[in-house]
N, C-alpha and C positions, 0 to 999 in steps of 0.2 A: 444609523443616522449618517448623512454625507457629512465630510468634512468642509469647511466653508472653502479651501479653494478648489474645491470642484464643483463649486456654485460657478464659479469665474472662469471658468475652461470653456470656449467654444463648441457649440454641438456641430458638429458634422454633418445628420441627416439635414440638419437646417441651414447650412452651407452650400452641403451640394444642391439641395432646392434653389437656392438662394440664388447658384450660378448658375443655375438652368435654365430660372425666370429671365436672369438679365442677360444670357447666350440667344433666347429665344425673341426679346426685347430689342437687342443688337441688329438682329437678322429682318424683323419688322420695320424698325427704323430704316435700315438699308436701303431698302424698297425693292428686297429679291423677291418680295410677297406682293407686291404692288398691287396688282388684280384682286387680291383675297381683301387684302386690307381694305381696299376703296369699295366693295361691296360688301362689308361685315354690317350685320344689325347688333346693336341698336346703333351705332357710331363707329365710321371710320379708326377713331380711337383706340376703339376695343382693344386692338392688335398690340399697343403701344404701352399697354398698363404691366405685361408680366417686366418691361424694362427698368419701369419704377420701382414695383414692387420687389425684384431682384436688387436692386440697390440699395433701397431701404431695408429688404433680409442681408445683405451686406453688412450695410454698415452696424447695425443690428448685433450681428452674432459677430465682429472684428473686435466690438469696443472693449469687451474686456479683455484686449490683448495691449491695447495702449495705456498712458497712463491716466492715474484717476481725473486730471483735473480734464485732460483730452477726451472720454470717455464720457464727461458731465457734457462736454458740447455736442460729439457725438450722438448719442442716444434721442434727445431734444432734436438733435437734425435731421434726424436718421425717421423723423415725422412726417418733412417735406413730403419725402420723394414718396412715402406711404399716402398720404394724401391727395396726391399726384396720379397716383396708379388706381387708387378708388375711382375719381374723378373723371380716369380715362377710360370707364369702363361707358361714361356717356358724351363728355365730354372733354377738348383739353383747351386753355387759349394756345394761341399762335404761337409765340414764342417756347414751349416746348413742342411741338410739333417738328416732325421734319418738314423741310423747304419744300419737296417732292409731294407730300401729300398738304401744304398750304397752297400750294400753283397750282393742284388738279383742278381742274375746270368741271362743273356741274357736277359733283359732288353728289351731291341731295339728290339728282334722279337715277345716279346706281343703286340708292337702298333706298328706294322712299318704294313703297309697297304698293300702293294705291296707282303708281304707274304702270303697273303690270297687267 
């Protein structure tokens, strides 16, 4: 049987996942992908969800390095960005969006299929 604070230890494998998603999120955001991003199905978004979801594994696997009452807010937060990154898998509104892909212009006829 584990001992209970190795219940509370951070896992690694889900760390370094963790940073990958939100390194690879980072780099989307950017708009070094610009081209890929603005023509990804099902949504521009797509690109935009491993960002979320690296933060939410973030904050995630940090909390129980803080303390308990910081780690109650934590956890419950650490929701958002998880729902965020689902979200951006079809959708995102504006305000998490980058600027660069809110000002792209005709959007909808780089992936709409039926234009092809």
């Amino acid at each position: 049987m584990t001992p209970p604070e190795s219940l509370f230890t951070p896992s690694l494998p889900l760390l370094l996942v963790s940073a990958v998603l939100l390194v690879l999120g980072l780099v989307a955001w950017s708009g070094r992908t610009r081209q890929v991003v603005l023509r990804a199905w099902p949504s521009p978004t797509l690109h935009l969800a491993p960002l979320y979801l690296g933060l939410a594994g973030l904050l995630t696997t940090l909390s129980p390095l803080v303390p308990g009452w910081l780690a109650t807010v934590l956890l419950p937060l650490s929701m958002l960005p998880f729902a965020a990154g689902v979200l951006a898998v079809v959708w995102l509104p504006g305000f998490l969006q980058p600027r660069w892909l809110r000002d792209a212009t005709s959007r909808k006829d780089l992936y709409d299929v039926r234009a092809r």
